[in-house]
C-alpha positions as a LaTeX table, in Angstrom:
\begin{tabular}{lrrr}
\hline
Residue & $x$ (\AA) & $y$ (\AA) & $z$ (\AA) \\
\hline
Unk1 & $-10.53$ & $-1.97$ & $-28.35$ \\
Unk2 & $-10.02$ & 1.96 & $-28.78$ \\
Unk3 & $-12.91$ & 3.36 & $-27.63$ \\
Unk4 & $-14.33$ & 7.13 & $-29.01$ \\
Unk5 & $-14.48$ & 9.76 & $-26.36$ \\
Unk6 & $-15.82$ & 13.59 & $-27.03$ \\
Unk7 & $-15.20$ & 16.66 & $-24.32$ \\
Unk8 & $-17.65$ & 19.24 & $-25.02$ \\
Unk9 & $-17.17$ & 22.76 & $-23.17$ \\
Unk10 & $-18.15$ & 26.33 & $-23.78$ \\
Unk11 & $-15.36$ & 27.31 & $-25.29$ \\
Unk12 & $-11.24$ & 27.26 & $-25.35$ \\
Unk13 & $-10.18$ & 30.28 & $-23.71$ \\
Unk14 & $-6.98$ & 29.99 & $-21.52$ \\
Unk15 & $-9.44$ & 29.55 & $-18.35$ \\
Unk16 & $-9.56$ & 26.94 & $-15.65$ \\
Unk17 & $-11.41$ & 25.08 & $-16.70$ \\
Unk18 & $-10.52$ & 24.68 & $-20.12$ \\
Unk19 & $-6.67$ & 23.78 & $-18.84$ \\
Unk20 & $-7.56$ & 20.89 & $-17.80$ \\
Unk21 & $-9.57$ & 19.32 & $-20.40$ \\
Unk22 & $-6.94$ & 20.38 & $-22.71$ \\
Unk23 & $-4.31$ & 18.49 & $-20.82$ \\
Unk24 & $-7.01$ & 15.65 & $-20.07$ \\
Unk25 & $-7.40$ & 15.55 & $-23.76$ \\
Unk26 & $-3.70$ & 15.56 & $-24.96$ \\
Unk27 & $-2.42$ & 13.22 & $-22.25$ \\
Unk28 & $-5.26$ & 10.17 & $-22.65$ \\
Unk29 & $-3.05$ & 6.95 & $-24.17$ \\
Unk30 & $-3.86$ & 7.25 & $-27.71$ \\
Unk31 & $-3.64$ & 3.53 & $-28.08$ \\
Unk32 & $-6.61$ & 2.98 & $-26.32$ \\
Unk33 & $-8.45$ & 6.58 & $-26.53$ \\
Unk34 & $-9.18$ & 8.55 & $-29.49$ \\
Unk35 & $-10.51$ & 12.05 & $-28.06$ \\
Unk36 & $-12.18$ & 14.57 & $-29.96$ \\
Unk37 & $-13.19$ & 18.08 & $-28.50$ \\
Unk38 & $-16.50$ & 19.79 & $-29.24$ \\
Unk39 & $-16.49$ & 23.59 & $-27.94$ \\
Unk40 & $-19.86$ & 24.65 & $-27.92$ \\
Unk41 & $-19.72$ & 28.47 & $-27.81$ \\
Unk42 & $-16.67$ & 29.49 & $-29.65$ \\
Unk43 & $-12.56$ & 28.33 & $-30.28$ \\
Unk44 & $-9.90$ & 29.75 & $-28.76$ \\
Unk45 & $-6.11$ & 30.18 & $-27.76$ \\
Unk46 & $-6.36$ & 26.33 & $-26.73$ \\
Unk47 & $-7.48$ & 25.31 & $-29.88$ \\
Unk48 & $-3.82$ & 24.95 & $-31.34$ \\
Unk49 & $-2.89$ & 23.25 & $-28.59$ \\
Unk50 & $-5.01$ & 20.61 & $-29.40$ \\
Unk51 & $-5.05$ & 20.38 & $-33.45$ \\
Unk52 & $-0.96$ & 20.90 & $-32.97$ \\
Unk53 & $-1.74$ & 17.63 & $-30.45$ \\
Unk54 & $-3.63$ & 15.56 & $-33.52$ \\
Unk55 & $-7.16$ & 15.92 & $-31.85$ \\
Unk56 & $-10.05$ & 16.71 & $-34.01$ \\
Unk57 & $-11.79$ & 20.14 & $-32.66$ \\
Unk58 & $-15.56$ & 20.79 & $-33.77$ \\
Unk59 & $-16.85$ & 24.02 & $-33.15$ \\
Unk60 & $-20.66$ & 24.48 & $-32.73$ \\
Unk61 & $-21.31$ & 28.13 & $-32.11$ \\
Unk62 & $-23.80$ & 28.49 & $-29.53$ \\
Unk63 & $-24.79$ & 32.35 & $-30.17$ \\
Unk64 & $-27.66$ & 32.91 & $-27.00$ \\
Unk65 & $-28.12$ & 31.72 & $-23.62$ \\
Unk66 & $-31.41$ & 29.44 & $-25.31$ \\
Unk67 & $-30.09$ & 28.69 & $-28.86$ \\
Unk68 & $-31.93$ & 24.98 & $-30.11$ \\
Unk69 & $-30.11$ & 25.61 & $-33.49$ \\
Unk70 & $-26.86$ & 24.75 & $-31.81$ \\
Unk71 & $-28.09$ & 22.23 & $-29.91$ \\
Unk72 & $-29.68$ & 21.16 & $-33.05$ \\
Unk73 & $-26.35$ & 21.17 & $-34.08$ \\
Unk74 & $-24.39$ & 19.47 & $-31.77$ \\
Unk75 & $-26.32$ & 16.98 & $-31.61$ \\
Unk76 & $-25.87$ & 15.27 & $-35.25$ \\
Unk77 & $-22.39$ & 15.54 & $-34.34$ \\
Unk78 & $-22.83$ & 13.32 & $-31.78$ \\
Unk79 & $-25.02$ & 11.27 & $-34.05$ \\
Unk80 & $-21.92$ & 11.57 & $-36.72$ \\
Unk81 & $-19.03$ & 10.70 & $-34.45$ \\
Unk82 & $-21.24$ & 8.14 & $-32.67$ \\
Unk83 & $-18.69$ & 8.54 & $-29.22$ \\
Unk84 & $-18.55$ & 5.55 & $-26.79$ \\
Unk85 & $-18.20$ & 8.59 & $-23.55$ \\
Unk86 & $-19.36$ & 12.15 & $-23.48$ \\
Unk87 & $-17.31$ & 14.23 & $-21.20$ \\
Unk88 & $-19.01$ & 17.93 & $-20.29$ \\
Unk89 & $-17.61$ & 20.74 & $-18.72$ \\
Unk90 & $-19.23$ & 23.77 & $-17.07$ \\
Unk91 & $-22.49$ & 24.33 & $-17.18$ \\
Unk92 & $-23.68$ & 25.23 & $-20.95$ \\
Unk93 & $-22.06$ & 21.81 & $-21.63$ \\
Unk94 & $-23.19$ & 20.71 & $-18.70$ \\
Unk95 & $-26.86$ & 21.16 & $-19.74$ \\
Unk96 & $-27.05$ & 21.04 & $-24.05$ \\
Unk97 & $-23.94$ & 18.04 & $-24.18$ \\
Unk98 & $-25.41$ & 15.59 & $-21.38$ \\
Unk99 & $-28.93$ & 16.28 & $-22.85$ \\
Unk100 & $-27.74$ & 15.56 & $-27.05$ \\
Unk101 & $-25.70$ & 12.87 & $-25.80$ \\
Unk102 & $-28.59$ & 11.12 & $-23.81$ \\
Unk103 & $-30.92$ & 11.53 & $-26.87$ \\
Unk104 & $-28.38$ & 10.15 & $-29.10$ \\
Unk105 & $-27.99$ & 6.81 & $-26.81$ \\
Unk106 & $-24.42$ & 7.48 & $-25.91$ \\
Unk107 & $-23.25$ & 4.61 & $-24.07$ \\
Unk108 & $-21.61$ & 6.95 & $-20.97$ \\
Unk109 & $-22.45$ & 10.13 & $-20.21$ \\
Unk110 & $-20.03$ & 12.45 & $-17.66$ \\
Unk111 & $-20.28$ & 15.78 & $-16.61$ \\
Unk112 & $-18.07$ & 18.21 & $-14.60$ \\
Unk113 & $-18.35$ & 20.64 & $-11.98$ \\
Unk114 & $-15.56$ & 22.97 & $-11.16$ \\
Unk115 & $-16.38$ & 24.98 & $-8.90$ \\
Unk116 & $-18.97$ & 26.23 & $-5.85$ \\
Unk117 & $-21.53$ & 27.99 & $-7.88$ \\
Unk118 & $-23.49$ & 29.69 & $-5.90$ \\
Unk119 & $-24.75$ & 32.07 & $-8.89$ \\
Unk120 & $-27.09$ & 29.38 & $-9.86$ \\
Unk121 & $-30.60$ & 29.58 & $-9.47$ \\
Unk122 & $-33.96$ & 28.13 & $-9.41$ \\
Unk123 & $-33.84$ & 27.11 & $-13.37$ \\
Unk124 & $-30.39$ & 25.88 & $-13.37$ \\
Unk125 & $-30.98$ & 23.75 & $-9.95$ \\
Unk126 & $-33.55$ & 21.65 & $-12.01$ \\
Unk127 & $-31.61$ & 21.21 & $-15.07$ \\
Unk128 & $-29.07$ & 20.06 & $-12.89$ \\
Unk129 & $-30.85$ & 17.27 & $-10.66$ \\
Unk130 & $-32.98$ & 16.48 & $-13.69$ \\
Unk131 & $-30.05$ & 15.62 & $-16.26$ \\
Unk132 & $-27.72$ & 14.06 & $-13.01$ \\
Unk133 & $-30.52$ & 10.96 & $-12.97$ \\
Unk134 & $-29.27$ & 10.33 & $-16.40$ \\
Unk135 & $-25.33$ & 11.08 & $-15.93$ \\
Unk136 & $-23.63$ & 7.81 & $-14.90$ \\
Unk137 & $-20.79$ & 10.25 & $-13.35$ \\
Unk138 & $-20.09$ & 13.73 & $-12.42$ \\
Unk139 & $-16.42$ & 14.92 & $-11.65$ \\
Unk140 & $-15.36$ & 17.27 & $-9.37$ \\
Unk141 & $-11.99$ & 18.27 & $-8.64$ \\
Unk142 & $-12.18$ & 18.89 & $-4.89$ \\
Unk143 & $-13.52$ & 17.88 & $-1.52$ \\
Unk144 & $-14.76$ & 21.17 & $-1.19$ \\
Unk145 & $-16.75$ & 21.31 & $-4.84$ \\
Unk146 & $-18.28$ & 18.00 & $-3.81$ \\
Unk147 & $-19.00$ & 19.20 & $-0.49$ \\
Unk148 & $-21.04$ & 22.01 & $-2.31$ \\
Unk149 & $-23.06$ & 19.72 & $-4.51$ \\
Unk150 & $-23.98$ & 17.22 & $-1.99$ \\
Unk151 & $-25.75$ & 19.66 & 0.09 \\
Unk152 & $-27.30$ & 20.78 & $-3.41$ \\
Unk153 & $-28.79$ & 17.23 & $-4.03$ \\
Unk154 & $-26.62$ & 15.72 & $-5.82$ \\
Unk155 & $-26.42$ & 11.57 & $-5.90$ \\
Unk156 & $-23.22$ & 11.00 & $-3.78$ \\
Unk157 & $-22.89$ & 7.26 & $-5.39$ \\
Unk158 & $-22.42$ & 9.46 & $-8.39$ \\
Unk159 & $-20.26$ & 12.41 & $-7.79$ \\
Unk160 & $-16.21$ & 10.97 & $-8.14$ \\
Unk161 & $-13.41$ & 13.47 & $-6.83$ \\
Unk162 & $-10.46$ & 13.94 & $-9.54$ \\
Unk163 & $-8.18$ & 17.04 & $-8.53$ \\
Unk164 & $-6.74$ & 19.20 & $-11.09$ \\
Unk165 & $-2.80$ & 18.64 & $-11.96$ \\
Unk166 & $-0.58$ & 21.00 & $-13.04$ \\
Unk167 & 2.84 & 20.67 & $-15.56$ \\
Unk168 & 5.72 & 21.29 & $-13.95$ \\
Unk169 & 6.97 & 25.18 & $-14.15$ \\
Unk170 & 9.29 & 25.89 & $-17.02$ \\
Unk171 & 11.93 & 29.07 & $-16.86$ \\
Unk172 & 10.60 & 32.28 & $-18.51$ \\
Unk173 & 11.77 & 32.89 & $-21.75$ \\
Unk174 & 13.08 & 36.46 & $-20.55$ \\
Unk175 & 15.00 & 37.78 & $-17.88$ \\
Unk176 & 12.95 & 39.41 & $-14.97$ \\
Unk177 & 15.54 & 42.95 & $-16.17$ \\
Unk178 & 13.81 & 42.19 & $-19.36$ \\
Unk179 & 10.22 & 41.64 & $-17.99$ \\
Unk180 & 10.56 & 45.00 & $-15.57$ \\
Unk181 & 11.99 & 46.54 & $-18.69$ \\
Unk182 & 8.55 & 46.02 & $-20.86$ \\
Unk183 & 6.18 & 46.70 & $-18.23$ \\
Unk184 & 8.43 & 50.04 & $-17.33$ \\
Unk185 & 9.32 & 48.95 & $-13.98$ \\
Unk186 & 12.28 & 49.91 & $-11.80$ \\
Unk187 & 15.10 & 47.15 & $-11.63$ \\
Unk188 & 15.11 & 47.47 & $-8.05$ \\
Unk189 & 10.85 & 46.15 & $-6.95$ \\
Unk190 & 8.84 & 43.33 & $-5.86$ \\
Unk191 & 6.24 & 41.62 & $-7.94$ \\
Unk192 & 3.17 & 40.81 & $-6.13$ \\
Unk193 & 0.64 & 38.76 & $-8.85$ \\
Unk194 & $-2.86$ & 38.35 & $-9.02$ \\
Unk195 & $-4.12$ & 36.25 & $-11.72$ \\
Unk196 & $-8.14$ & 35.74 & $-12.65$ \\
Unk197 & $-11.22$ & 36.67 & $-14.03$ \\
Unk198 & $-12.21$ & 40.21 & $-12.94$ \\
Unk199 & $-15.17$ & 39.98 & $-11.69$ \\
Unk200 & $-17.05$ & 39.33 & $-7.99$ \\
Unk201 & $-16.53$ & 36.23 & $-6.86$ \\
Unk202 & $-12.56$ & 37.31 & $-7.40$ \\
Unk203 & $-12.99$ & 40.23 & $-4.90$ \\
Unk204 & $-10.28$ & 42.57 & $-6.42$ \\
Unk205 & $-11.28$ & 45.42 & $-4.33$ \\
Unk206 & $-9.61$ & 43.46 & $-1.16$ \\
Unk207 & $-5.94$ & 43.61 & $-3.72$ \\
Unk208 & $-6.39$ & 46.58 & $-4.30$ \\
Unk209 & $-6.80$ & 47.61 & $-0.95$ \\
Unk210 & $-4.20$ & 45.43 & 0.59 \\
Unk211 & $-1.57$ & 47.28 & $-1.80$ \\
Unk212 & $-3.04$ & 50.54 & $-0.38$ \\
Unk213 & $-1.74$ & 49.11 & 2.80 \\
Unk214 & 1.60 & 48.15 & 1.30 \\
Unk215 & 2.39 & 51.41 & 0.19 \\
Unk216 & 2.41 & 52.55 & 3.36 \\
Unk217 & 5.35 & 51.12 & 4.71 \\
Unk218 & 7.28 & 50.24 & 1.82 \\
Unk219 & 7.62 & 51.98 & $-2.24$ \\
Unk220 & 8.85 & 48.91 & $-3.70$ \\
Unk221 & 5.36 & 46.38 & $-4.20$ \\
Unk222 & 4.08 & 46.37 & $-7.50$ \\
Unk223 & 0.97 & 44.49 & $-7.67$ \\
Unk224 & 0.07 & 42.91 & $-11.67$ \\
Unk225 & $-3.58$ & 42.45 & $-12.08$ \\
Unk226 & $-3.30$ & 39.61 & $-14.89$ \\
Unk227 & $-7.05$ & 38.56 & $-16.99$ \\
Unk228 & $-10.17$ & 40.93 & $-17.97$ \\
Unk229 & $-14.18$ & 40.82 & $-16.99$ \\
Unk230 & $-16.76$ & 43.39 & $-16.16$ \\
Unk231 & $-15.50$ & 44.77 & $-13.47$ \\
Unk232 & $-12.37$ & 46.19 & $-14.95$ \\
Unk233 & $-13.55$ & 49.45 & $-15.65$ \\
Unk234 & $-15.04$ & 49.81 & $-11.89$ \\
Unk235 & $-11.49$ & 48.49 & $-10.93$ \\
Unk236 & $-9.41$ & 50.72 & $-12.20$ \\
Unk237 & $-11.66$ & 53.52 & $-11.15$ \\
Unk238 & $-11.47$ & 52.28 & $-7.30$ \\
Unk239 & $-7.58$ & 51.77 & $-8.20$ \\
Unk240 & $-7.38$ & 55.40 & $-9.44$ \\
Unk241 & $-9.78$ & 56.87 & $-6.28$ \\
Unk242 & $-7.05$ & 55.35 & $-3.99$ \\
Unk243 & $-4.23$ & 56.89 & $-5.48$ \\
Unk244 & $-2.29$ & 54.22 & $-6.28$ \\
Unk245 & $-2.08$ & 53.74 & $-10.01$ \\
Unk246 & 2.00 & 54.08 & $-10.19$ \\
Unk247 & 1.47 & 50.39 & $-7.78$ \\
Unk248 & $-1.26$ & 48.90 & $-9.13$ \\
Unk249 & $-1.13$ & 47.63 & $-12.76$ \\
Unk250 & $-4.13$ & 45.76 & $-14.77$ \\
Unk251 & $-2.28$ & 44.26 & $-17.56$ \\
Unk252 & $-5.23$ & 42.58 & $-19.00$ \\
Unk253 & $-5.60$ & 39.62 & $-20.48$ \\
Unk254 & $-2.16$ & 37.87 & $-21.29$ \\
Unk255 & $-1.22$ & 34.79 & $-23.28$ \\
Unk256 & 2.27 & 35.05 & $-22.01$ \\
Unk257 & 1.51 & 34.30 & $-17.97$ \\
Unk258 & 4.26 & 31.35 & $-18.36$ \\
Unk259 & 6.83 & 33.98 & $-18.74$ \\
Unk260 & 5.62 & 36.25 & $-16.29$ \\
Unk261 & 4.87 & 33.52 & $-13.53$ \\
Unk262 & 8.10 & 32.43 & $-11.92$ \\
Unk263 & 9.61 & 36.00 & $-12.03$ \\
Unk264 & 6.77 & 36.85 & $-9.31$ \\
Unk265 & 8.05 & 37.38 & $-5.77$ \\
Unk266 & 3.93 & 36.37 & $-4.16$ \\
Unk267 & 1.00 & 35.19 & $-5.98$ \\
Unk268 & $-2.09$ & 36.72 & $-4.13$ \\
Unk269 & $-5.84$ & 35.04 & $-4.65$ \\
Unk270 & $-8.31$ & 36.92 & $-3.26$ \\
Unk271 & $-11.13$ & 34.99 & $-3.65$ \\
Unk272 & $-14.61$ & 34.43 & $-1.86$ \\
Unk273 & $-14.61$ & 30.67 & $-3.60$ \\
Unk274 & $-13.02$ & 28.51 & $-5.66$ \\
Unk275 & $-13.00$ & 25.05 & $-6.37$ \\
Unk276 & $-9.48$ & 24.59 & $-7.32$ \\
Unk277 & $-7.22$ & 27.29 & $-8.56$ \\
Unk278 & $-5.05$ & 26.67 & $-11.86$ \\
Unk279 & $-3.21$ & 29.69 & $-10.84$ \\
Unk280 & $-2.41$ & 28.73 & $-7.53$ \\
Unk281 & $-1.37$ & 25.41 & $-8.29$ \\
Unk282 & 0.94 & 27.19 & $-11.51$ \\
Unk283 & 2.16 & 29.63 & $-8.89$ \\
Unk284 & 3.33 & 26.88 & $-6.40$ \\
Unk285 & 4.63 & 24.30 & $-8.86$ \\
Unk286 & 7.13 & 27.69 & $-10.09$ \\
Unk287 & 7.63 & 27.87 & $-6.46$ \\
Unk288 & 6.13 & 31.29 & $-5.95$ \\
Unk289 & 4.77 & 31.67 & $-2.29$ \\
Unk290 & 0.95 & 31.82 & $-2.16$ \\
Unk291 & $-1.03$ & 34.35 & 0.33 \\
Unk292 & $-4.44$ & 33.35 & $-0.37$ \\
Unk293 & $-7.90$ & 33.35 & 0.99 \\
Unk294 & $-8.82$ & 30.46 & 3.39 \\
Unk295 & $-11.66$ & 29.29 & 1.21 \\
Unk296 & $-12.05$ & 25.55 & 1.25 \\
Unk297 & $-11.15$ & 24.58 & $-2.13$ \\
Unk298 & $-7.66$ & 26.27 & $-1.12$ \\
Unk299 & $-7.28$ & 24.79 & 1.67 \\
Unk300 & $-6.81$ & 21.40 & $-0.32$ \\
Unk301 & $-3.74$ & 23.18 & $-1.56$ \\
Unk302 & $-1.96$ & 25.37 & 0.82 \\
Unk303 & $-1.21$ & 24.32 & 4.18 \\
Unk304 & $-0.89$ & 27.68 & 6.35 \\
Unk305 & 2.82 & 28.79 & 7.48 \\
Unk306 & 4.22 & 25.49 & 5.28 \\
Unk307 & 3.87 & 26.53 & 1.92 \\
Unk308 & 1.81 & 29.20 & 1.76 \\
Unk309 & $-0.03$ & 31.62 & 3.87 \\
Unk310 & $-4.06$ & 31.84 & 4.37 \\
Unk311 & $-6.16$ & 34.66 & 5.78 \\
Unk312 & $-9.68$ & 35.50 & 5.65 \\
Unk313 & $-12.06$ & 36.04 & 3.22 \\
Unk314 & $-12.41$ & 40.07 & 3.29 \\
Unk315 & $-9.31$ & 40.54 & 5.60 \\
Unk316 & $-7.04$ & 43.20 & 3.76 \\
Unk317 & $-4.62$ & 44.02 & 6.54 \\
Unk318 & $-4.12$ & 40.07 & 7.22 \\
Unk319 & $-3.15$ & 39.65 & 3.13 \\
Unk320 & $-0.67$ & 42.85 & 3.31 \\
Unk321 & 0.76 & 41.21 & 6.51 \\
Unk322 & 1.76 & 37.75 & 5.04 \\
Unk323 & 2.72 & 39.73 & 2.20 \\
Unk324 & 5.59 & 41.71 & 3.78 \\
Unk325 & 6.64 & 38.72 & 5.75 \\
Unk326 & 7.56 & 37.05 & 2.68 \\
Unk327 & 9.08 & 40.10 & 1.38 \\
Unk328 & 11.26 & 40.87 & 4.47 \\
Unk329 & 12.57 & 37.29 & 4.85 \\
Unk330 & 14.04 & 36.32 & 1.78 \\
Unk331 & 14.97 & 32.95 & 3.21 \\
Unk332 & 11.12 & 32.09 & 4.85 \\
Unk333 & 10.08 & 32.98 & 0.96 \\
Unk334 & 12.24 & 30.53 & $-0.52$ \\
Unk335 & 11.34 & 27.38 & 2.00 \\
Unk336 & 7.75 & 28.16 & 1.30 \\
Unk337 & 8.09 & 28.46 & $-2.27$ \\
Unk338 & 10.27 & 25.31 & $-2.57$ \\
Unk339 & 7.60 & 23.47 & $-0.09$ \\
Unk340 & 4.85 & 24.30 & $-1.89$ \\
Unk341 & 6.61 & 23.04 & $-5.60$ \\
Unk342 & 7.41 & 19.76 & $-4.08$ \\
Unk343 & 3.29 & 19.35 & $-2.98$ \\
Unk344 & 2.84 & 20.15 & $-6.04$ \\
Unk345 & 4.40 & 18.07 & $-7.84$ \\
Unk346 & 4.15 & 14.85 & $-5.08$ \\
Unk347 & 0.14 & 15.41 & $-5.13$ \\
Unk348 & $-1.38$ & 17.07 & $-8.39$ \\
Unk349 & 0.73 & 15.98 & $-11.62$ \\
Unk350 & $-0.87$ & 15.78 & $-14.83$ \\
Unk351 & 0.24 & 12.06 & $-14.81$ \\
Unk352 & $-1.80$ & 11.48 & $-12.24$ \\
Unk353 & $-4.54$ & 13.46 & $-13.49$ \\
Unk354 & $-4.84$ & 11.73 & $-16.26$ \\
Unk355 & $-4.75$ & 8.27 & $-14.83$ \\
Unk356 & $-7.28$ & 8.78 & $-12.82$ \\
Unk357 & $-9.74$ & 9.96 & $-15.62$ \\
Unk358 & $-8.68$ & 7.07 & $-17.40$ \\
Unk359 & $-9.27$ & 4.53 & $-15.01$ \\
Unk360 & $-12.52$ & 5.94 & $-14.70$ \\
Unk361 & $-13.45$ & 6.17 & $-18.11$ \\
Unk362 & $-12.19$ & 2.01 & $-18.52$ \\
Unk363 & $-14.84$ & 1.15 & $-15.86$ \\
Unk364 & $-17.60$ & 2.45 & $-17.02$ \\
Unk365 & $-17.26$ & 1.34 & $-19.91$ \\
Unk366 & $-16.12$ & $-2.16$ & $-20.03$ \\
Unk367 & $-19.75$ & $-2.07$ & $-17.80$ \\
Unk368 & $-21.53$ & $-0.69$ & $-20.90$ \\
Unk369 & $-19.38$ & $-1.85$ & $-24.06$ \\
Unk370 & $-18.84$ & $-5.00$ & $-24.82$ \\
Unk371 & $-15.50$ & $-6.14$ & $-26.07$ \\
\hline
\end{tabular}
């Protein structure tokens, strides 16, 4: 029996998130899944990864935060394509997928959490622990994210750990002469990367700051701010008020970070939380060493001194530290970055991803179909 299954999410930006259903999606056994992919809000670069994959996208376009058209709307597809599981992802999906796909008798019903969210509030607690009674699974990709959703009230019978996976790191198209050519770079410089969503919970400030510190006792650090978000503007102004624009370089957001990745000397992540970073994990499969915070969603993912390097949440001098001892010892560098590709690829492969999801998906429903 093949059964139906339909991954709704916000949209199909090159995010987190969206990574991984888009691998979950193209990697299912196609004799035995047929996977469509609902984005809720709007498409995206990842949407021609999946239609050049053969899977159906629908797109529903979810225009404000309280919009029952779309919901309206989503749910006679899910009446149309009549799906045998419902995977959601973040919490739009979350909240309008679970609750379309429980009015429209949907034999399983998943969700997915991806991260500590401690943004949410009163409103989105109850929508949470209301539609969870009715949610025969939620996914999380780390001990820490489950950690964070226990102590929220969360069902632990129903909350199942599946960690992200990662493909293994392909060259870059271009040389890194070529790469320091277009971004006007002198041949002779380290590339220091820092790769997210520019806003808060990233704490960019602590980057920028910990270049400041750079600076000081060496010329050569160039730090790449890769991705976009509200702060930006308040970013480059701090960037600009510490006089360090010629080191400092926000280069937006890129759909080329595969070709930019490996030629990175250290991947920096500055973050207050996370619940599992894509662009640490792409950083260490390249083997590029990590200096990252020593948040516990990271700390399923770099062990400290053996492939990567941890410090503090808030602790600038510690990050610039770590930094230059990578940069000074060439050899320490390449032991942590090989380490930390061979974790990789031991402990989060797509593969295994994959097979977990689908051994997941089989039980449920050979409990709720049958043959």
């Amino acid at each position: 029996m093949r059964y139906r299954i339909l991954q709704i999410i916000p949209s199909l930006d090159r995010a987190g998130a969206e990574k991984q259903m888009t691998l979950l999606a193209c990697g299912l056994p196609r004799d035995e899944f047929e996977v469509h992919v609902c984005a809720l809000t709007r498409g995206g670069p990842l949407e021609v990864d999946l239609r050049e994959a053969g899977i159906p996208v629908h797109i529903i376009g979810k225009r404000w935060r309280a919009d029952p058209q779309a919901y309206w709307r989503l749910r006679r597809l899910i009446a149309q394509l009549r799906p045998d599981l419902v995977q959601t992802w973040l919490f739009a999906a979350n909240a309008y997928g679970r609750q379309a796909a429980i009015a429209c008798r949907t034999p399983v019903v998943i969700a997915s959490e991806r991260c500590e969210d401690p943004w949410k509030g009163v409103l989105e607690k109850m929508i949470d622990l209301y539609l969870a009674k009715k949610t025969d699974r939620i996914v999380v990709n780390s001990q820490a994210v489950r950690d964070f959703y226990l102590r929220y009230g969360l069902p632990a019978d129903k909350l199942v750990v599946i960690p992200n996976g990662t493909p293994p790191a392909r060259p870059s198209p271009v040389s890194r002469g070529e790469l320091l050519g277009e971004l006007g770079l002198p041949e002779h410089c380290y590339l220091v990367g820092l790769i997210g969503r520019l806003w808060p919970q990233k704490r960019i400030k602590d980057a920028i700051w910990a270049a400041d510190l750079l600076k000081v006792i060496r010329e050569d650090v160039h730090l790449l701010i890769i991705g976009d978000g509200p702060q930006r503007d308040r970013l480059v102004r701090f960037r600009d008020q510490c006089r360090i624009a010629d080191k400092v370089h926000f280069l937006g957001h890129r759909e080329d970070v595969p070709r930019i990745l490996p030629h990175l000397d250290v991947l920096w992540s500055s973050s207050a939380y996370e619940g599992q970073s894509n662009a640490i994990m792409e950083a260490m499969a390249a083997g590029v060493p990590v200096v990252a915070t020593n948040i516990p969603g990271t700390r399923e993912l770099v062990e400290h001194g053996v492939n990567g390097f941890l410090f503090s949440v808030g602790d600038r001098a510690s990050l610039a530290r770590y930094t230059q001892k990578l940069l000074s010892d060439r050899e320490l560098a390449s032991r942590i970055g090989q380490a930390a590709s061979e974790h990789m690829r031991q402990n989060f492969s797509v593969e295994t991803m994959v097979c977990r999801y689908a051994q997941l998906y089989r039980s449920l429903l050979q409990m709720r179909i049958s043959p």
